[in-house]
C-alpha positions as YAML, in Angstrom:
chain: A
units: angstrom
residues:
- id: 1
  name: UNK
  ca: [-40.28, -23.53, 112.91]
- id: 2
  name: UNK
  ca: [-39.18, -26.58, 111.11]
- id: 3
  name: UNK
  ca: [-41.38, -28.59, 109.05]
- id: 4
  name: UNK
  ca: [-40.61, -31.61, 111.73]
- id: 5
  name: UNK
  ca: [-41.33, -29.72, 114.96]
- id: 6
  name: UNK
  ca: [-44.80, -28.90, 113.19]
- id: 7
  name: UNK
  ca: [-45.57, -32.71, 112.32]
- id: 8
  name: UNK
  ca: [-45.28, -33.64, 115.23]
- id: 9
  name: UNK
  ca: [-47.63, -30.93, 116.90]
- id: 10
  name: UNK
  ca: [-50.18, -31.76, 114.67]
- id: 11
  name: UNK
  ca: [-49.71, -35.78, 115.68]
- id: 12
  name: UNK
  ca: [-49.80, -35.17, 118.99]
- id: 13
  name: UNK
  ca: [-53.27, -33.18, 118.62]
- id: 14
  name: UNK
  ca: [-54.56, -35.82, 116.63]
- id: 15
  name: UNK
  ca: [-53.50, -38.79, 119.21]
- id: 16
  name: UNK
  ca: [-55.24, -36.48, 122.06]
- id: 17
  name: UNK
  ca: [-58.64, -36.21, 119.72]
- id: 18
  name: UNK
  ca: [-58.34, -39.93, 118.81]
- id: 19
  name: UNK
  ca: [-57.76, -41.29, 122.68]
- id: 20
  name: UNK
  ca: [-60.58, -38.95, 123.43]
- id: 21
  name: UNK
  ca: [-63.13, -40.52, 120.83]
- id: 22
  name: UNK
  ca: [-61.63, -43.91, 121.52]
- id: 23
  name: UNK
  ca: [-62.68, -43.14, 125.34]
- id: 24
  name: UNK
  ca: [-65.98, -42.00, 124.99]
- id: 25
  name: UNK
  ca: [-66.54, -45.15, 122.30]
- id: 26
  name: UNK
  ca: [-65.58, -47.79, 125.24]
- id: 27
  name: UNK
  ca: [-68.03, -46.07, 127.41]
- id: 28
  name: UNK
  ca: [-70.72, -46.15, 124.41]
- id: 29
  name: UNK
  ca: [-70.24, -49.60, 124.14]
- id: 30
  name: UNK
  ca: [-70.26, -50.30, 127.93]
- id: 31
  name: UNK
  ca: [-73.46, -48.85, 128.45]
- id: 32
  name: UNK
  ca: [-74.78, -50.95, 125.24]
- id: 33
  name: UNK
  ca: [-73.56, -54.19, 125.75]
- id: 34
  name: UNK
  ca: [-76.45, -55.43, 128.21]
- id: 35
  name: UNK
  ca: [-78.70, -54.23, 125.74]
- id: 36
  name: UNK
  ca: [-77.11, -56.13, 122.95]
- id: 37
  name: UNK
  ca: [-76.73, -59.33, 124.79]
- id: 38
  name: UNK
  ca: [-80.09, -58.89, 126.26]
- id: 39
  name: UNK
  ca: [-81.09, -59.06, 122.52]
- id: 40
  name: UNK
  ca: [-79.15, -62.28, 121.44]
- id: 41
  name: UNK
  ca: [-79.99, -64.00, 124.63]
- id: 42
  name: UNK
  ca: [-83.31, -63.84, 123.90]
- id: 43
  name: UNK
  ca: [-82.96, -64.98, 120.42]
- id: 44
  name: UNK
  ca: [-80.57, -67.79, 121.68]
- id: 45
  name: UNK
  ca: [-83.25, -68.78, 124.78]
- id: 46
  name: UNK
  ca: [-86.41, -68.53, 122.43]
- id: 47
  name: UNK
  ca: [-85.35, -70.88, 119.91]
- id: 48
  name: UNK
  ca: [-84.02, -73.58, 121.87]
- id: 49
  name: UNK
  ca: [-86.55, -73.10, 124.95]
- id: 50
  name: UNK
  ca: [-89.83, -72.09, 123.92]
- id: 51
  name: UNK
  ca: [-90.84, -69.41, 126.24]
- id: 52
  name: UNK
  ca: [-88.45, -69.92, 128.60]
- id: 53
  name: UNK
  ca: [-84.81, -68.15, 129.72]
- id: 54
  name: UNK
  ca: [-85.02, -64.80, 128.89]
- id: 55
  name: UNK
  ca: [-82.78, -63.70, 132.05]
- id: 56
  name: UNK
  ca: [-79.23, -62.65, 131.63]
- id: 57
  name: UNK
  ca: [-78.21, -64.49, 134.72]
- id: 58
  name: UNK
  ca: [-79.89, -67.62, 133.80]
- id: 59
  name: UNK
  ca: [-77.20, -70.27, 132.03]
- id: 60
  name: UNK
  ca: [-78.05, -71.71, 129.21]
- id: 61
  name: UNK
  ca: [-79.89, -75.21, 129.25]
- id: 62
  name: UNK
  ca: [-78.88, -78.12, 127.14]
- id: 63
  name: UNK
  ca: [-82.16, -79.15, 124.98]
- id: 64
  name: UNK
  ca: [-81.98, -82.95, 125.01]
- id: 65
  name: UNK
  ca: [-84.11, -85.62, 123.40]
- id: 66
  name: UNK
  ca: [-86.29, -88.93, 124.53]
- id: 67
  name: UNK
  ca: [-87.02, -91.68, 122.55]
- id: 68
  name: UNK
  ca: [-90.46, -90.05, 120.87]
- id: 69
  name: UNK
  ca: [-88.15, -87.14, 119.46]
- id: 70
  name: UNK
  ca: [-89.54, -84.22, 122.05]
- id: 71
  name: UNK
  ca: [-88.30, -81.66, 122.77]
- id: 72
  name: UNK
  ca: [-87.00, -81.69, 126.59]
- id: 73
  name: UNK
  ca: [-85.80, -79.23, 129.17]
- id: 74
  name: UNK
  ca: [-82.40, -80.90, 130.53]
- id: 75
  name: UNK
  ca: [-83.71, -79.54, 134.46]
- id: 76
  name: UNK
  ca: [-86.96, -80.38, 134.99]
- id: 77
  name: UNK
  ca: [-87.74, -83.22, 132.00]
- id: 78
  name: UNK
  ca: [-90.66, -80.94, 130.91]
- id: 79
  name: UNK
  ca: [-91.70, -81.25, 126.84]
- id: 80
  name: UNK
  ca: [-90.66, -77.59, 125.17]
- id: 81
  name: UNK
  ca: [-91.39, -76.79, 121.49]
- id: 82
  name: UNK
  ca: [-88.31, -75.25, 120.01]
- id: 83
  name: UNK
  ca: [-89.02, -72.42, 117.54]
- id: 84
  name: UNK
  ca: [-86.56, -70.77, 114.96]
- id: 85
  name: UNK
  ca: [-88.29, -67.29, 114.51]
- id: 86
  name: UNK
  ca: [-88.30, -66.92, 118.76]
- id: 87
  name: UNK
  ca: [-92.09, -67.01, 118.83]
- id: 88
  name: UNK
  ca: [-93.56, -69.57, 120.92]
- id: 89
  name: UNK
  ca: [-96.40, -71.75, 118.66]
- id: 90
  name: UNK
  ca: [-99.95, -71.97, 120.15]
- id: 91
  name: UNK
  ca: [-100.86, -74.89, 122.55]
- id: 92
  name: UNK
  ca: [-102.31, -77.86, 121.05]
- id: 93
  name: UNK
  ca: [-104.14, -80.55, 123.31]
- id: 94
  name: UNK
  ca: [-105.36, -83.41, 122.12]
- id: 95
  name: UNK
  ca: [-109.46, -84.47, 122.46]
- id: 96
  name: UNK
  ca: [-109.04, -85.68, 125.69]
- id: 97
  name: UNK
  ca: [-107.59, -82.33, 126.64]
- id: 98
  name: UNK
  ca: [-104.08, -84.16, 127.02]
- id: 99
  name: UNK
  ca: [-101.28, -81.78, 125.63]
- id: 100
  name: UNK
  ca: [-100.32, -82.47, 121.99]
- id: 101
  name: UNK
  ca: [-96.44, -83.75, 122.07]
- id: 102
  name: UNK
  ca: [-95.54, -83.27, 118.66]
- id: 103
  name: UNK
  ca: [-94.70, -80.03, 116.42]
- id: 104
  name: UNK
  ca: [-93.97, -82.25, 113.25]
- id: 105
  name: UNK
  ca: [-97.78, -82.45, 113.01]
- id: 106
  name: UNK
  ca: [-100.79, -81.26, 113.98]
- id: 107
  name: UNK
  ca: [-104.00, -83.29, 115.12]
- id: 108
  name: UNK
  ca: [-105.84, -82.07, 112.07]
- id: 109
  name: UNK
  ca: [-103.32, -83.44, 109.54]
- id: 110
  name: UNK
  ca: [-103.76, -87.00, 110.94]
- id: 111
  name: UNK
  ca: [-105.93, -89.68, 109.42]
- id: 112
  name: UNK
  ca: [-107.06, -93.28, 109.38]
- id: 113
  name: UNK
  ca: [-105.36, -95.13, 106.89]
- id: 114
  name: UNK
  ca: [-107.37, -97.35, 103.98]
- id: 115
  name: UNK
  ca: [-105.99, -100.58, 104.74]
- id: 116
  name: UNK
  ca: [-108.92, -101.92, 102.30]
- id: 117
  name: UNK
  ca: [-106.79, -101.03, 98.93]
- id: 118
  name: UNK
  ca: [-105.42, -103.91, 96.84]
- id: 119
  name: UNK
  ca: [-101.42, -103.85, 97.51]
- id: 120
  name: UNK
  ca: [-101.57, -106.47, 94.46]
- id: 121
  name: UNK
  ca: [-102.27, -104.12, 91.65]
- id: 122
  name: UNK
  ca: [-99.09, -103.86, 89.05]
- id: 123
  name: UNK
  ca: [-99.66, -101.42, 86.04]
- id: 124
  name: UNK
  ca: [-98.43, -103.93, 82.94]
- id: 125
  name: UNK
  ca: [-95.59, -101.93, 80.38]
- id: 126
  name: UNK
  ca: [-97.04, -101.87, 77.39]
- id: 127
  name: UNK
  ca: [-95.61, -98.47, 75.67]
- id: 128
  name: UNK
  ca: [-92.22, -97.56, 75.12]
- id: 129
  name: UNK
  ca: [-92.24, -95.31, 78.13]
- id: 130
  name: UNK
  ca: [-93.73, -97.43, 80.44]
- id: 131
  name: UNK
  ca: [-91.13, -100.22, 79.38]
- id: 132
  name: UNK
  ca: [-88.57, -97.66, 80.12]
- id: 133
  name: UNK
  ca: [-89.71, -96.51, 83.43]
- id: 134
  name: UNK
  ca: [-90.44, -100.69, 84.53]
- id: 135
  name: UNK
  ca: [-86.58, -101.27, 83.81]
- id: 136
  name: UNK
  ca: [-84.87, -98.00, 84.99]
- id: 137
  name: UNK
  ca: [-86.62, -99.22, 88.38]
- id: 138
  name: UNK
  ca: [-85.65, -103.09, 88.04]
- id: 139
  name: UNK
  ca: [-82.58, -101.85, 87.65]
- id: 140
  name: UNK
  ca: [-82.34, -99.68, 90.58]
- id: 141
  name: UNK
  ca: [-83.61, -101.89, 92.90]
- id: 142
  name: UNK
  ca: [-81.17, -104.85, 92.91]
- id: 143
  name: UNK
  ca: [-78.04, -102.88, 94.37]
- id: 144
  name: UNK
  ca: [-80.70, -101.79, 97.51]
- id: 145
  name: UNK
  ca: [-81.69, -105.36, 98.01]
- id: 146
  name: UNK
  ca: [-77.81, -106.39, 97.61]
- id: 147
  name: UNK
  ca: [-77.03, -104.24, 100.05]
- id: 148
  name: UNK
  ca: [-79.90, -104.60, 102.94]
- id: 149
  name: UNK
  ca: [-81.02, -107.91, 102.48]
- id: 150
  name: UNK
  ca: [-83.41, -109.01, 104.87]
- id: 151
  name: UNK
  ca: [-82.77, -105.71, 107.19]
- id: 152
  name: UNK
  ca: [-86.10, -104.21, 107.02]
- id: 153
  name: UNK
  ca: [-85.91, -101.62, 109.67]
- id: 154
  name: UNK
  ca: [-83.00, -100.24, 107.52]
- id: 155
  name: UNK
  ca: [-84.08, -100.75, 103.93]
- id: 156
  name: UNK
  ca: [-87.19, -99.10, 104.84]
- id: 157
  name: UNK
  ca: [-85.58, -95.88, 106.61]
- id: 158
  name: UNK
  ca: [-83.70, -95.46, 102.83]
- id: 159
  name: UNK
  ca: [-86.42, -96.07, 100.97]
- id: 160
  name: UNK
  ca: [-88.65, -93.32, 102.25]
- id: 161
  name: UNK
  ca: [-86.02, -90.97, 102.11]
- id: 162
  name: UNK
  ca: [-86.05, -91.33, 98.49]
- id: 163
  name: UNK
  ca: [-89.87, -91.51, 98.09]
- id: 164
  name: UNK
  ca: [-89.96, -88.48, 99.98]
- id: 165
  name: UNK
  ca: [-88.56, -86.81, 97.18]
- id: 166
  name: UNK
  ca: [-90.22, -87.03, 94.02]
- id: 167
  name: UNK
  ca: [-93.56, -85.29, 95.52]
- id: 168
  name: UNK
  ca: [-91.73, -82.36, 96.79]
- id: 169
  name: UNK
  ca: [-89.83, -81.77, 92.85]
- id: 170
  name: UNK
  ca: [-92.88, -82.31, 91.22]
- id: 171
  name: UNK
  ca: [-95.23, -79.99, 93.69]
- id: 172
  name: UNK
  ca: [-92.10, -77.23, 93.17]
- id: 173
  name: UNK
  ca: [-91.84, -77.51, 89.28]
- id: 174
  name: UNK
  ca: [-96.12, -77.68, 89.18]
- id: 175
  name: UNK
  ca: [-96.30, -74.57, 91.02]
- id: 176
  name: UNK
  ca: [-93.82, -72.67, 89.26]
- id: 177
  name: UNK
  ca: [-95.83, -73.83, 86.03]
- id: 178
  name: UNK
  ca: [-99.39, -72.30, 87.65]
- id: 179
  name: UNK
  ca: [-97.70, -69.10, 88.06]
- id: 180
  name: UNK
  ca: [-95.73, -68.56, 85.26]
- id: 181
  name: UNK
  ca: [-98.55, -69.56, 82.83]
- id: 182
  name: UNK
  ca: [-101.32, -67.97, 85.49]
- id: 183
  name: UNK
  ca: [-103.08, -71.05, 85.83]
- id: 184
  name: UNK
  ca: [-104.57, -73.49, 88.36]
- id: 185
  name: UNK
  ca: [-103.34, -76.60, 89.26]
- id: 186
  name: UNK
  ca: [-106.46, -78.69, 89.14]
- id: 187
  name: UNK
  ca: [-105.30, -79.80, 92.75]
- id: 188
  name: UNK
  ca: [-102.02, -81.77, 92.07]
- id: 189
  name: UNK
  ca: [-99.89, -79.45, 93.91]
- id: 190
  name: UNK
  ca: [-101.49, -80.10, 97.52]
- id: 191
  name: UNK
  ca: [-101.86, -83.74, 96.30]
- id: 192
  name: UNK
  ca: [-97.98, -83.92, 95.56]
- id: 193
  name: UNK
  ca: [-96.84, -81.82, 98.83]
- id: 194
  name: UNK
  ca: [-98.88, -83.98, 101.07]
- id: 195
  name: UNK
  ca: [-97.19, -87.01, 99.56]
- id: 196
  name: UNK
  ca: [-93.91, -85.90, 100.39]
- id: 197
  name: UNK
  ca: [-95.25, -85.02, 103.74]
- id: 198
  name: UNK
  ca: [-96.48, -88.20, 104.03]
- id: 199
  name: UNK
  ca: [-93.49, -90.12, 102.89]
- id: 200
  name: UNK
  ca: [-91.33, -88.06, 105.40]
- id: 201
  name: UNK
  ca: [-93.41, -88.83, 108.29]
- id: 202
  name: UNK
  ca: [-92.87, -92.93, 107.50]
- id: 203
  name: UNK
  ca: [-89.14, -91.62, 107.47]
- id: 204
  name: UNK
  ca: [-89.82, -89.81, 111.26]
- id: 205
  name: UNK
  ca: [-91.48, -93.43, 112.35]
- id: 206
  name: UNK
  ca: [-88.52, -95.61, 111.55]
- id: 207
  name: UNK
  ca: [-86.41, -93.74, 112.94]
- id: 208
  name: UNK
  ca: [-88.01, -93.86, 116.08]
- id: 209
  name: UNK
  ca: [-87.34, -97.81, 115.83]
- id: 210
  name: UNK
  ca: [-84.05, -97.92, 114.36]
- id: 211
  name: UNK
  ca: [-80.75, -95.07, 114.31]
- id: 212
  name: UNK
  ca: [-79.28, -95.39, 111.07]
- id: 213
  name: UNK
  ca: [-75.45, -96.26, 111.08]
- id: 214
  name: UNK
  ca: [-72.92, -93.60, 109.54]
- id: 215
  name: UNK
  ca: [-72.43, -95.13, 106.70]
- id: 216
  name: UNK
  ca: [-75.93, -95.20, 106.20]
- id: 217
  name: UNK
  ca: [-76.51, -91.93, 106.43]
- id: 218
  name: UNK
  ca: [-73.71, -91.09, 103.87]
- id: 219
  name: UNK
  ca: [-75.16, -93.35, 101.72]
- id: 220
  name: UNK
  ca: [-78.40, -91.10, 101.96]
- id: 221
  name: UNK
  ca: [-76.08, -88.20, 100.95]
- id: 222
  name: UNK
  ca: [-75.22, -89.73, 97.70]
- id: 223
  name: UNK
  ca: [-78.21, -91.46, 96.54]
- id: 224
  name: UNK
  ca: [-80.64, -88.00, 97.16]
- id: 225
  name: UNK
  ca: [-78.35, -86.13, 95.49]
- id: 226
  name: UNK
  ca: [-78.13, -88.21, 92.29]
- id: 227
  name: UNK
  ca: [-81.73, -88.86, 92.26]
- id: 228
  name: UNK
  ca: [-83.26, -85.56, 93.67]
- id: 229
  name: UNK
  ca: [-81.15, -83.98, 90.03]
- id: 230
  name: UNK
  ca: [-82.08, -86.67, 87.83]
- id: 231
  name: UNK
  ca: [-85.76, -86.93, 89.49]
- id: 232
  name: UNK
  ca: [-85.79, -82.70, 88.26]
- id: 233
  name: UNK
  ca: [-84.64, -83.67, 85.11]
- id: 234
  name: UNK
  ca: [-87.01, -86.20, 83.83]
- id: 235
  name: UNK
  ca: [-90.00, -84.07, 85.02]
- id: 236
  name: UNK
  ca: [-88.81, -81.43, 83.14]
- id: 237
  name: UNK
  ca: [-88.90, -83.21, 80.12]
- id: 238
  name: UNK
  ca: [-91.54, -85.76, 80.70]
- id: 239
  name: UNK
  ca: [-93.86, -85.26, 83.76]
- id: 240
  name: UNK
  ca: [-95.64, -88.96, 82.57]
- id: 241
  name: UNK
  ca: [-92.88, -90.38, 82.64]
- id: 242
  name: UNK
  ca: [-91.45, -89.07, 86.10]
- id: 243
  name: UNK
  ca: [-95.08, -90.51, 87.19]
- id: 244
  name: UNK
  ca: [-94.47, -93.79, 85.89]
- id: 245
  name: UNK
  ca: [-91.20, -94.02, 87.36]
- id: 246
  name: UNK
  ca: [-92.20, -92.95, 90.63]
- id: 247
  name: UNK
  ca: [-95.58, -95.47, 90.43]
- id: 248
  name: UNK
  ca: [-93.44, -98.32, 89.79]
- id: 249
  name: UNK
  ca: [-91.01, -97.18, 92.66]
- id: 250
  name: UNK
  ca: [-93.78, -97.32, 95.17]
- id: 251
  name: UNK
  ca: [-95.02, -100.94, 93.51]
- id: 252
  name: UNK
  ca: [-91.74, -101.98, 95.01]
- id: 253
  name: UNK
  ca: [-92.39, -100.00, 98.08]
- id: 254
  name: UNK
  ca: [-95.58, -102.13, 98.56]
- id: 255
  name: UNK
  ca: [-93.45, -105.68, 97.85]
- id: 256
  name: UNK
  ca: [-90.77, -104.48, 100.38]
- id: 257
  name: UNK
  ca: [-92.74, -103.96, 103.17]
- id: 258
  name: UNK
  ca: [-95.14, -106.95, 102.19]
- id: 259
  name: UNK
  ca: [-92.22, -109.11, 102.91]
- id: 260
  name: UNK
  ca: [-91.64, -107.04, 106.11]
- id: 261
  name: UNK
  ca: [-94.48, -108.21, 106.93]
- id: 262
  name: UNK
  ca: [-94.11, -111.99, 106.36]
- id: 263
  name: UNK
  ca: [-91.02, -111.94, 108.46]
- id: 264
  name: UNK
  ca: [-93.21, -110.33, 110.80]
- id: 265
  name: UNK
  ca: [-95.29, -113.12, 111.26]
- id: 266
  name: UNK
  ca: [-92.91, -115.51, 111.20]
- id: 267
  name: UNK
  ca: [-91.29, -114.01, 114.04]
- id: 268
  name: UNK
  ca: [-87.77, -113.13, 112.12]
- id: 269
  name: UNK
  ca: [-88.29, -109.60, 113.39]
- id: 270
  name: UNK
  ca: [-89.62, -108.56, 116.50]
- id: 271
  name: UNK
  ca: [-92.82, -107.33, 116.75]
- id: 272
  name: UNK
  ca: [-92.48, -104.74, 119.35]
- id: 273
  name: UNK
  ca: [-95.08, -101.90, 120.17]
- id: 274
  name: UNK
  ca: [-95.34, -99.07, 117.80]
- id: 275
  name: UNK
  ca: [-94.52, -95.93, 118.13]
- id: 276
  name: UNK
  ca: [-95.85, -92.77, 120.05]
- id: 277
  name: UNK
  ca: [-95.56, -90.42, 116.82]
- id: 278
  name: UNK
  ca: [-96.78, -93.41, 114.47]
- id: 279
  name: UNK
  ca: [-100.03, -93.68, 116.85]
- id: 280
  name: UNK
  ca: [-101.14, -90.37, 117.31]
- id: 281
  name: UNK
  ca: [-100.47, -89.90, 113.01]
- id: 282
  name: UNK
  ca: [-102.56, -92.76, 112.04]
- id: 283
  name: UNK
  ca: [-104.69, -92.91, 115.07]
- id: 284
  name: UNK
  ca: [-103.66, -96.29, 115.98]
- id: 285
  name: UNK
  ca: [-105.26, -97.71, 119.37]
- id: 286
  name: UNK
  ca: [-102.63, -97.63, 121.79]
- id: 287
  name: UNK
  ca: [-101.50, -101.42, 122.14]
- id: 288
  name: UNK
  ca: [-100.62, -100.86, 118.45]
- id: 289
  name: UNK
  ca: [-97.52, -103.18, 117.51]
- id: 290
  name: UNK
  ca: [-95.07, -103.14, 114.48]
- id: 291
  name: UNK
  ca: [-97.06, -104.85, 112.70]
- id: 292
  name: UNK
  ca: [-99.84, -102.88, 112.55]
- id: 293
  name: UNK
  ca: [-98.01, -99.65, 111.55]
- id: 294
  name: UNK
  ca: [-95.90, -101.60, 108.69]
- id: 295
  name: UNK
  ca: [-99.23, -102.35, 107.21]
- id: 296
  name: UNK
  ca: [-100.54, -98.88, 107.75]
- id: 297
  name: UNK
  ca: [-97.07, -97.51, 105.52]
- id: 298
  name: UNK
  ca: [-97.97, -100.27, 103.09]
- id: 299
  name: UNK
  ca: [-101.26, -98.93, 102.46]
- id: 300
  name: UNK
  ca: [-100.06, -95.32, 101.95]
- id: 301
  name: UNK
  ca: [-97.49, -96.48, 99.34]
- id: 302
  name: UNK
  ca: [-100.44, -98.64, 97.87]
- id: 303
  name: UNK
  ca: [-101.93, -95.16, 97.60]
- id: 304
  name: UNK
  ca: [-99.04, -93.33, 96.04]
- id: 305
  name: UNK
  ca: [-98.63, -95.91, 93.48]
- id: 306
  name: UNK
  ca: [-102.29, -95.63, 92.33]
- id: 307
  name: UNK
  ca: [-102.08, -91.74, 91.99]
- id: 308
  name: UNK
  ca: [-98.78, -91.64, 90.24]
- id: 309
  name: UNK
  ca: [-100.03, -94.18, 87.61]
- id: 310
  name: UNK
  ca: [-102.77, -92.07, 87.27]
- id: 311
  name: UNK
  ca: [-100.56, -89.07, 86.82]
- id: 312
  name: UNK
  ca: [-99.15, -90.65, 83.99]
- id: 313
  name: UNK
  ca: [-102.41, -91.87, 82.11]
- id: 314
  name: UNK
  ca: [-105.39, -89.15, 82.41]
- id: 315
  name: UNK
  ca: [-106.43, -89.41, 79.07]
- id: 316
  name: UNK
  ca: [-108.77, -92.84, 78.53]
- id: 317
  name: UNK
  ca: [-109.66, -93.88, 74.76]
- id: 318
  name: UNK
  ca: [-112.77, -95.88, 75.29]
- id: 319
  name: UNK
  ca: [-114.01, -97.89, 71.94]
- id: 320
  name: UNK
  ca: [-117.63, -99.18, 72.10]
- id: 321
  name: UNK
  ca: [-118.94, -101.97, 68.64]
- id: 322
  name: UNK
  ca: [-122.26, -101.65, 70.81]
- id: 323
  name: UNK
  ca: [-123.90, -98.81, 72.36]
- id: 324
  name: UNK
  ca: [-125.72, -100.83, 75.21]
- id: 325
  name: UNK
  ca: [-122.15, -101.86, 76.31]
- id: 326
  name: UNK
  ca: [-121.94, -99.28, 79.12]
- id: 327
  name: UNK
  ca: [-124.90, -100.72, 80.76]
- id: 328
  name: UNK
  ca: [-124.04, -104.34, 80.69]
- id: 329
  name: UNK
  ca: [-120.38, -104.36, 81.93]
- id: 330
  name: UNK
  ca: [-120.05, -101.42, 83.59]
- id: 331
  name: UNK
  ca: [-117.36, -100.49, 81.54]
- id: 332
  name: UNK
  ca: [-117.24, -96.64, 82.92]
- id: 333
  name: UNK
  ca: [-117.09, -97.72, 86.25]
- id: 334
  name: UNK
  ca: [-114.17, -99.95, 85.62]
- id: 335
  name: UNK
  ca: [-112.28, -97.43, 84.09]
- id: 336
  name: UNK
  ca: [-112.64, -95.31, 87.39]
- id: 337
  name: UNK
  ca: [-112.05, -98.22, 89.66]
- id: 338
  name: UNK
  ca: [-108.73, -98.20, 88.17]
- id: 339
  name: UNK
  ca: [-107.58, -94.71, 87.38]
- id: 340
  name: UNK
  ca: [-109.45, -92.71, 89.48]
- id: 341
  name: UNK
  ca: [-112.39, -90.09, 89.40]
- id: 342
  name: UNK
  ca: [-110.31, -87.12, 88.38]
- id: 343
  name: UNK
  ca: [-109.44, -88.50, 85.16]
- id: 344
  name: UNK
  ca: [-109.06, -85.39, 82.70]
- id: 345
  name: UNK
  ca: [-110.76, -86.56, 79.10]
- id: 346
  name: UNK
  ca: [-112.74, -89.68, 78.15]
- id: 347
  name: UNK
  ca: [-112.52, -90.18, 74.87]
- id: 348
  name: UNK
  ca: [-115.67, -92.59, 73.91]
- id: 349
  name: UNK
  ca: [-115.47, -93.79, 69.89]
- id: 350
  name: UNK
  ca: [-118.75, -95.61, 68.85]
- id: 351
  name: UNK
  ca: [-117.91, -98.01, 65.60]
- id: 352
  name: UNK
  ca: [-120.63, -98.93, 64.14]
- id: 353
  name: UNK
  ca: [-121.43, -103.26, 62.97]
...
């Protein structure tokens, strides 16, 4: 038998075995394939519809949204909370027992702003690194104003999505410090996190208000990348000085939307009603208007400013010619009013006539 006839015996053999398999592999799958879809139609239903569509038959429905950002079920309007791990969160209601709408935040996380703080207060340069954080932010500010002008809604929506950053790098680079030198934190991680939180959620309010243009948001693109880097950077090498920086950014951020608010009153921008999100996160009343929530953001920037400064200066050298001076001018008290009560050393020097 020839070495031909033989090669092709054994092919043929082999193309009977292989159609078998292949056979018995289509019928595998067949039998699987519900299964299998089953599977990723469940993953596809949970995280765009809550609880909802987990039937094979049942198209898929188009997850639209309303003016407050919620979640909505294109059939019947009703609010769904979209999930990315497929499991459905817990129901919220508010104290009234009406349903909470929001999965940004939770009721507990929302507070009362202190409207009482002075949105005057400038820290005066008076070291080399304070002179060089108070110019790097002159400096930075002029193109922004260039470009906005007197477009509030718009200059505001850019601004927080820069001041949203610096509390998030710091936070990241402070906890990576606590555990690589097993250490606590004293606190300035949460404090630095809920910053950024914060900052973001004046970012969610705008844009309730306002849809940024495309150019706008590629503008956004550029400008987080070069500062989020440079941002890194500078805390790396100086955390004070990333402070500073960042407490003179959010000294502008209190001029910018004081003069939101003069145009405000002079009715150069419309004072309509404010927000659903912005009145259930600072517990507004209701017939809230612009107004009101622009001075709420104010007074959280006012905020940022004076704990960023404080960042930056936590050791106070306090020199006393008389030793009775403490109780006649309160000097200790002053020192607190203006940096804060978690100030880390105070130094007190007694010199002597």
């Amino acid at each position: 038998m020839s070495q031909r006839v033989i090669s092709g015996m054994v092919f043929r053999h082999l193309q009977s075995n292989f159609s078998l398999f292949s056979s018995s592999m289509n019928n595998v799958s067949k039998n699987c394939r519900p299964s299998i879809t089953h599977i990723f139609e469940a993953r596809y239903y949970s995280s765009n519809l809550g609880s909802k569509g987990n039937k094979e038959d049942e198209p898929a429905q188009a997850v639209k949204f309303n003016s407050n950002f919620e979640n909505v079920d294109g059939q019947n309007g009703k609010a769904v909370v979209s999930s990315y791990w497929g499991v459905p969160p817990s129901r919220v209601t508010k104290e009234d027992g009406s349903p909470w709408r929001w999965n940004c935040f939770r009721p507990w996380e929302t507070y009362k702003a202190d409207t009482s703080i002075d949105v005057t207060k400038h820290h005066k340069a008076t070291t080399f690194m304070d002179k060089f954080a108070y110019w790097t932010v002159q400096s930075l500010k002029f193109p922004t104003y260039l470009f906005f002008q007197r477009r509030h809604m718009c200059h505001a929506m850019l601004l927080e999505t820069v001041a949203a950053v610096p509390g998030m790098v710091g936070g990241m680079l402070l906890h990576l410090k606590s555990i690589r030198r097993f250490e606590h934190s004293g606190g300035w991680i949460k404090a630095l996190l809920e910053e950024a939180e914060n900052e973001r959620m004046h970012l969610m309010t705008f844009l309730e208000l306002s849809q940024p243009k495309w150019y706008e948001r590629a503008l956004v693109f550029v400008v987080q990348g070069v500062f989020a880097n440079a941002y890194f950077v500078s805390y790396v090498v100086s955390p004070k000085l990333a402070h500073r920086i960042v407490g003179y950014l959010e000294e502008e951020a209190v001029n910018s939307y004081t003069e939101f608010l003069i145009d405000l009153e002079k009715g150069l921008v419309e004072n309509r009603p404010a927000p659903a999100i912005a009145i259930d996160y600072w517990q507004l009343p209701s017939e809230s208007t612009l107004k009101d929530v622009v001075t709420v953001i104010r007074a959280d920037e006012a905020h940022h400013r004076d704990l960023n400064h404080f960042a930056s200066v936590r050791k106070i050298f306090i020199f006393l010619f008389d030793e009775n001076i403490l109780n006649t001018s309160n000097l200790l008290e002053e020192v607190i009013d203006q940096y804060g009560t978690k100030i880390e050393k105070v130094f007190i020097i007694k010199i002597n006539k």
